[in-house]
N, C-alpha and C positions, 0 to 999 in steps of 0.2 A: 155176310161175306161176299154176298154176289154184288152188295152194291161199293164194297170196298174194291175189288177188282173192276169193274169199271168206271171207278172215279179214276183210282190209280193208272187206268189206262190211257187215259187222257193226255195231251201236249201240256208242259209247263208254261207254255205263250199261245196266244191267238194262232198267231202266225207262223209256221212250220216249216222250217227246210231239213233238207238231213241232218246238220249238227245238231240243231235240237230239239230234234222228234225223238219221245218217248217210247223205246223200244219194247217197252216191257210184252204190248199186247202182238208183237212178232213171237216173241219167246214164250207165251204165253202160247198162241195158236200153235208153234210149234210141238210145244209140248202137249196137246192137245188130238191134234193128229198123228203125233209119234205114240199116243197110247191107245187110241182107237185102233191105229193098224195092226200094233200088236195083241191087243185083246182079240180082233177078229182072224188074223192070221191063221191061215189053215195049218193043222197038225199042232202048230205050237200054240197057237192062240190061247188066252185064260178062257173062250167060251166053251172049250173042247174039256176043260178038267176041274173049273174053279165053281164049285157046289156052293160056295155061301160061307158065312158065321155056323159052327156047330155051336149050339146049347149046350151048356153046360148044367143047369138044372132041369130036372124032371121038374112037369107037372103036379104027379102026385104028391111029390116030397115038400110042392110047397103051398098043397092043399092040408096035408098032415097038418103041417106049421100053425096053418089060419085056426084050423081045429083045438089044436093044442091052447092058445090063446083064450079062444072061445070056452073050454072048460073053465080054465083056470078063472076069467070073470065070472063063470056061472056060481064056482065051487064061494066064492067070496060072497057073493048075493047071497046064499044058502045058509052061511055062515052069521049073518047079521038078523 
């Protein structure tokens, strides 16, 4: 992805003037420090409230799981 955005960055000609310089990597920066400043922004900033991805699974519940698994082949070997 990193190297699709800066191919796509690139001039469509050698030779650049303002009609056809590829603007994308303006809008691009732009967008870029329009989100830095607001992730750091004081009081409102995302570094001030934004904790992360929560889990959704326990640990244990998906050690049970493995376990559960793990019988059931042993009960079969036992069986033969």
């Amino acid at each position: 992805m990193a190297f699709m955005i800066i191919v796509f960055s690139f001039p469509a000609t050698p030779t650049t003037n303002a009609t056809n310089m590829n603007y994308a990597i303006v809008v691009l920066g732009g967008a870029m420090v329009l989100s830095l400043v607001w992730y750091y922004l004081p009081v409102y900033g995302g570094i001030h409230w934004f904790t992360g991805p929560v889990p959704n699974i326990d640990a244990d519940k998906k050690d049970e799981t493995s376990g559960i698994y793990g019988d059931h082949a042993s009960k079969e070997k036992s069986a033969d």
